[in-house]
Backbone atoms as SQL, in Angstrom:
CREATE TABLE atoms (id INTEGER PRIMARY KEY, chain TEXT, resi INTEGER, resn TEXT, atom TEXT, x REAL, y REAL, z REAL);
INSERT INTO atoms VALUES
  (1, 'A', 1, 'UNK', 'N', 101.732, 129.380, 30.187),
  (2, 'A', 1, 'UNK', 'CA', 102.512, 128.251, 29.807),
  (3, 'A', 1, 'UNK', 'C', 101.716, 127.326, 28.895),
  (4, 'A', 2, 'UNK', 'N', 100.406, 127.271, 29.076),
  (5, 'A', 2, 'UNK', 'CA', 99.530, 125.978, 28.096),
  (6, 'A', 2, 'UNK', 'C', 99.365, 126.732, 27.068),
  (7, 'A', 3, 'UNK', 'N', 99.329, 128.065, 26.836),
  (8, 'A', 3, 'UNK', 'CA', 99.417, 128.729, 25.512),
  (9, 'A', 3, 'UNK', 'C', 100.537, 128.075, 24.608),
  (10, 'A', 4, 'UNK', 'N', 101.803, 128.512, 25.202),
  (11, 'A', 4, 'UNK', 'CA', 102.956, 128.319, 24.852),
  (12, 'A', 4, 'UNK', 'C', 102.862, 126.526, 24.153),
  (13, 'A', 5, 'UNK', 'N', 102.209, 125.754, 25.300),
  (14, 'A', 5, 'UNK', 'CA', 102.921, 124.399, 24.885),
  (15, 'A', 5, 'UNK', 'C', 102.102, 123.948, 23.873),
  (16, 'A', 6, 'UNK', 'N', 100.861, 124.679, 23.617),
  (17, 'A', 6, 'UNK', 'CA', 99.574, 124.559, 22.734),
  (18, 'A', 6, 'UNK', 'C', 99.812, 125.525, 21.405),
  (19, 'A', 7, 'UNK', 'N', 100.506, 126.337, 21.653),
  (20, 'A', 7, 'UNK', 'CA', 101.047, 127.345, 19.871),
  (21, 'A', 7, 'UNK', 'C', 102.408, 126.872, 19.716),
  (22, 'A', 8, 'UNK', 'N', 103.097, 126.697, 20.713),
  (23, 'A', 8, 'UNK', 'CA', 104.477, 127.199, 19.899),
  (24, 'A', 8, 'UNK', 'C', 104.867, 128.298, 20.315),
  (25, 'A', 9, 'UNK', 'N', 106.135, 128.301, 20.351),
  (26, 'A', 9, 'UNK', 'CA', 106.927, 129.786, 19.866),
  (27, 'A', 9, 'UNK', 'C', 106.547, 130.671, 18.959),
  (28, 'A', 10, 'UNK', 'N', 106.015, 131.350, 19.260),
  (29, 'A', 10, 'UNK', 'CA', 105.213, 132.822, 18.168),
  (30, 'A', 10, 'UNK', 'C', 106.087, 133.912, 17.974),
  (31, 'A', 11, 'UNK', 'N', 107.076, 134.472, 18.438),
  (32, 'A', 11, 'UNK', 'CA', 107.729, 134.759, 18.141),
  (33, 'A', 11, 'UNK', 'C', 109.140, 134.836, 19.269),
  (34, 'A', 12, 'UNK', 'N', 110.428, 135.374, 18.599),
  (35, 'A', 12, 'UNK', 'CA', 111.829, 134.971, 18.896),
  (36, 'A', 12, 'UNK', 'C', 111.729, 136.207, 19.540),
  (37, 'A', 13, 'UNK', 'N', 112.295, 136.690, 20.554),
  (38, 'A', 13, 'UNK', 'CA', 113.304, 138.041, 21.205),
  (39, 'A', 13, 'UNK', 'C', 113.987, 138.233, 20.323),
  (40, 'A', 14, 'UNK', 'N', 114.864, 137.815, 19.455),
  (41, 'A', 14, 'UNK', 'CA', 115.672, 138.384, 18.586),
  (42, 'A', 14, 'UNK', 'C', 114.981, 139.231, 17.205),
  (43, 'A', 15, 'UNK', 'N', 113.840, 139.059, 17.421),
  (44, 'A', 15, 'UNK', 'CA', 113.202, 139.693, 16.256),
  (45, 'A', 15, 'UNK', 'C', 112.645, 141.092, 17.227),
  (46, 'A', 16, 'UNK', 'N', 112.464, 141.500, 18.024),
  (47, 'A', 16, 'UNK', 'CA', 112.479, 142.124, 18.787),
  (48, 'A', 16, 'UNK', 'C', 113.753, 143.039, 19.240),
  (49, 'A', 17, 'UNK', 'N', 114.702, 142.678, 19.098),
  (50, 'A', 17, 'UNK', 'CA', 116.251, 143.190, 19.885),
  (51, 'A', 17, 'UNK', 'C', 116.218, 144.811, 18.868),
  (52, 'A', 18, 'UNK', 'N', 115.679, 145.288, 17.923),
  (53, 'A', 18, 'UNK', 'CA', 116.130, 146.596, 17.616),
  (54, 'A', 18, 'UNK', 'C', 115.173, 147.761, 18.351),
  (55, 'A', 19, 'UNK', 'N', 113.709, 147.070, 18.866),
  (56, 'A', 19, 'UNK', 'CA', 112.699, 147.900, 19.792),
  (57, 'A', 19, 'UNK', 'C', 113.245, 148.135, 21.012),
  (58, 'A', 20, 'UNK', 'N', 114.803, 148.019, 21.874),
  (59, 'A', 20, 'UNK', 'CA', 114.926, 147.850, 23.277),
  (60, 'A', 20, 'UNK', 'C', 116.367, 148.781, 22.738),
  (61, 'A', 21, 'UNK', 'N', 116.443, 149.636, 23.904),
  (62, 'A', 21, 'UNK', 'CA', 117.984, 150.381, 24.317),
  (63, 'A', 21, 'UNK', 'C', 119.175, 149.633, 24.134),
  (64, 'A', 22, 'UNK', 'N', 120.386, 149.689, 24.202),
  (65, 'A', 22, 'UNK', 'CA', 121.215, 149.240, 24.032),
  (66, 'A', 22, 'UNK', 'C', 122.062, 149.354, 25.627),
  (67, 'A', 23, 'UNK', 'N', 121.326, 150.552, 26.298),
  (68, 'A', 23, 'UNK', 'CA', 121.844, 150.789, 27.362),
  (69, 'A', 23, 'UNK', 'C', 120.127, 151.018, 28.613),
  (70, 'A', 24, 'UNK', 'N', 120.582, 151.388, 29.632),
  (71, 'A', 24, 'UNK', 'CA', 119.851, 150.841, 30.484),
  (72, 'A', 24, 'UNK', 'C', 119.360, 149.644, 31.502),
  (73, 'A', 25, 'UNK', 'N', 118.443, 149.485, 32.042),
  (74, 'A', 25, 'UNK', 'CA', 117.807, 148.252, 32.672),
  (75, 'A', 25, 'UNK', 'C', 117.554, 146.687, 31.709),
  (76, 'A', 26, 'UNK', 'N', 117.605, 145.547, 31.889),
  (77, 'A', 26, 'UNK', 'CA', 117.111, 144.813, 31.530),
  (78, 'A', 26, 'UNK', 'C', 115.557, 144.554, 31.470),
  (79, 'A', 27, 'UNK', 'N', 114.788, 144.567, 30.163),
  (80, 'A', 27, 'UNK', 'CA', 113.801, 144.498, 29.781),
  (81, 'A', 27, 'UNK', 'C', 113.247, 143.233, 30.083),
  (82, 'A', 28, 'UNK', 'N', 111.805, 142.960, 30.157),
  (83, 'A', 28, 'UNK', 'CA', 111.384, 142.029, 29.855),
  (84, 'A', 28, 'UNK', 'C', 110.805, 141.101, 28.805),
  (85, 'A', 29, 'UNK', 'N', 111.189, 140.134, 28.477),
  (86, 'A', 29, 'UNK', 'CA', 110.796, 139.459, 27.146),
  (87, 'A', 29, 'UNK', 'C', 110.006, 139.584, 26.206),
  (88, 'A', 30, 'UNK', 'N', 110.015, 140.252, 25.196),
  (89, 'A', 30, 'UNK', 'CA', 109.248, 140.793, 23.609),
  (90, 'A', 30, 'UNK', 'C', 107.654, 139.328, 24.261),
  (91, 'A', 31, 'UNK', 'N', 107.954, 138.286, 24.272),
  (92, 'A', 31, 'UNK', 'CA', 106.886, 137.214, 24.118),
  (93, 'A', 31, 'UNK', 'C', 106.385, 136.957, 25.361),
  (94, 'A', 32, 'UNK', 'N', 106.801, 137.699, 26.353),
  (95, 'A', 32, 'UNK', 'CA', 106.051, 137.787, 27.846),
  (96, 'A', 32, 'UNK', 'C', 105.277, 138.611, 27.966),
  (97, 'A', 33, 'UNK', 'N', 105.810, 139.799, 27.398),
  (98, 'A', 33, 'UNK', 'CA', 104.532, 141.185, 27.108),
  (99, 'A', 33, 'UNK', 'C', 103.391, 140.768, 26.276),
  (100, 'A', 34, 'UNK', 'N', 103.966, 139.862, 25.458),
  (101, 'A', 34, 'UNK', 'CA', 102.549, 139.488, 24.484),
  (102, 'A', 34, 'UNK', 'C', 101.592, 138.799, 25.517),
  (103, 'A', 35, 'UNK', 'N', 102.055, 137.917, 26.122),
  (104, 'A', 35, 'UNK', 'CA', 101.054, 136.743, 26.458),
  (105, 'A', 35, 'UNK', 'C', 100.552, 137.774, 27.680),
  (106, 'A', 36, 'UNK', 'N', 100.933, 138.704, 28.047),
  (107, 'A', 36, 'UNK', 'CA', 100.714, 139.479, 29.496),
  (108, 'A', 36, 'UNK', 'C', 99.560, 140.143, 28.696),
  (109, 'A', 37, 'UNK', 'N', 99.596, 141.060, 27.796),
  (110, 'A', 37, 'UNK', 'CA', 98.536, 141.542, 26.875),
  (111, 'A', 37, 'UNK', 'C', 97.902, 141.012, 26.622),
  (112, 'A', 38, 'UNK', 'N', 97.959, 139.643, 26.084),
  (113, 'A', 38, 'UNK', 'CA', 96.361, 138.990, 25.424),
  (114, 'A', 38, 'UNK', 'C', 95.764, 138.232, 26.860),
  (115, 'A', 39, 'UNK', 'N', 96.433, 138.225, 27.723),
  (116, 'A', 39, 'UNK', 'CA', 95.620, 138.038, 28.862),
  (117, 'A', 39, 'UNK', 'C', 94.500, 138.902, 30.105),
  (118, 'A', 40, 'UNK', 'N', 95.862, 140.101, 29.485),
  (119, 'A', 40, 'UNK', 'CA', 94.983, 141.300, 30.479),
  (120, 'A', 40, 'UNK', 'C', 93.902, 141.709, 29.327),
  (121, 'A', 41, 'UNK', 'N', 93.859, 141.420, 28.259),
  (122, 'A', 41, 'UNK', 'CA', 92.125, 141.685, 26.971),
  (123, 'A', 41, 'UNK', 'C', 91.499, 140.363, 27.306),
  (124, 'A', 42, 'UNK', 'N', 92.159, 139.272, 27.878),
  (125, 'A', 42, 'UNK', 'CA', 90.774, 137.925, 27.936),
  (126, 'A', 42, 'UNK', 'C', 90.199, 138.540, 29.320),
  (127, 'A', 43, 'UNK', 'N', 90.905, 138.976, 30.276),
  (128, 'A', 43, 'UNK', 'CA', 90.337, 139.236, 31.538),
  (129, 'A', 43, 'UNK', 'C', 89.819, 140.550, 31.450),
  (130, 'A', 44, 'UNK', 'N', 89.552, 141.409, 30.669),
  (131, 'A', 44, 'UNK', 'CA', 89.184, 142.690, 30.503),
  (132, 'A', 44, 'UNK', 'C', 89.252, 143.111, 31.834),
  (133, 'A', 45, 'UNK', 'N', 90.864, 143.555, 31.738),
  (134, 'A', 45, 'UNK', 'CA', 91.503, 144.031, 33.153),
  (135, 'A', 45, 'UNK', 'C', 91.823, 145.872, 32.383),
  (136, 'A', 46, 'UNK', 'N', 91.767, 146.426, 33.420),
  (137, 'A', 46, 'UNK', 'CA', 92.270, 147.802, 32.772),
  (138, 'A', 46, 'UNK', 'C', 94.145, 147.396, 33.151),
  (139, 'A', 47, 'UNK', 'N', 94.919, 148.980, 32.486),
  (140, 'A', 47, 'UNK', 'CA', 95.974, 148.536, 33.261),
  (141, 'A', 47, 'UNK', 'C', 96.762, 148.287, 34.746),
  (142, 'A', 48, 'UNK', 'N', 95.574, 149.572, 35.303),
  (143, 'A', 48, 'UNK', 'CA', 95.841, 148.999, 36.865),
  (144, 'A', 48, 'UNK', 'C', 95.588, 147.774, 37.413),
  (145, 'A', 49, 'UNK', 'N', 94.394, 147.376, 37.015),
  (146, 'A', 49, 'UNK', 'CA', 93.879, 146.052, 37.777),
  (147, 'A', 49, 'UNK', 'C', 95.189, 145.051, 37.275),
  (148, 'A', 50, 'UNK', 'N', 95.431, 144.832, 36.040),
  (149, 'A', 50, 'UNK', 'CA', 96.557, 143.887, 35.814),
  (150, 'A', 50, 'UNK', 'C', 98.004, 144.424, 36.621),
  (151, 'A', 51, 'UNK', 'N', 98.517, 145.566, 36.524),
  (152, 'A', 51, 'UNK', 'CA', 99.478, 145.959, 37.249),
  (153, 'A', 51, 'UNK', 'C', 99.423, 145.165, 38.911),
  (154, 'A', 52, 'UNK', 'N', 97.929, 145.611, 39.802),
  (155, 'A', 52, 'UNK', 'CA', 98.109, 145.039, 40.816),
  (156, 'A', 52, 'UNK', 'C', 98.221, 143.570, 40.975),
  (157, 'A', 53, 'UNK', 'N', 97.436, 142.938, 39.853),
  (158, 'A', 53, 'UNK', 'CA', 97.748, 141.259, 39.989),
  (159, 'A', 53, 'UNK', 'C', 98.769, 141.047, 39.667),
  (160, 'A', 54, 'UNK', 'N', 99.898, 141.382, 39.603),
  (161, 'A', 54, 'UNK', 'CA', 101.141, 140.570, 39.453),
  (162, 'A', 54, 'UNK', 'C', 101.736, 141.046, 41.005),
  (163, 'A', 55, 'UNK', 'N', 101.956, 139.653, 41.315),
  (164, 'A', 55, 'UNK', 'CA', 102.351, 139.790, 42.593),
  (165, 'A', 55, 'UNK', 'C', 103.934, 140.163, 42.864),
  (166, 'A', 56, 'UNK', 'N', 104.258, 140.915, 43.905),
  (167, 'A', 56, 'UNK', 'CA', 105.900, 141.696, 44.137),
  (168, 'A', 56, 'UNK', 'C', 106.935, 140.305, 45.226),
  (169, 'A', 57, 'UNK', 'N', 108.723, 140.827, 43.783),
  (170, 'A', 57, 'UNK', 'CA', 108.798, 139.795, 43.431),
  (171, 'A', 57, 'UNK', 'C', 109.527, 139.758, 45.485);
């Protein structure tokens, strides 16, 4: 969130909407994956270790 309130909006989901199915599950947000990524490279997490830190909902 202090990323967010400290950049800005970096980018829109709608610039995103042609990378996602048209059918299927609901995805999660083009700009949530980002900030999930540049966090799991500041924490030099592999992908498991980040997988287990997100806690079940």
């Amino acid at each position: 969130m202090r990323i967010r309130d400290e950049l800005g909006v970096l980018f829109q989901d709608a610039d995103f909407a042609a990378a996602f199915p048209a059918r299927g599950g609901p995805g999660l947000a083009p700009g949530t994956l980002a900030v999930v990524s540049v966090m799991q490279f500041a924490e030099r997490l592999t992908d498991r270790q980040a997988a287990d830190a997100v806690p079940d909902p």
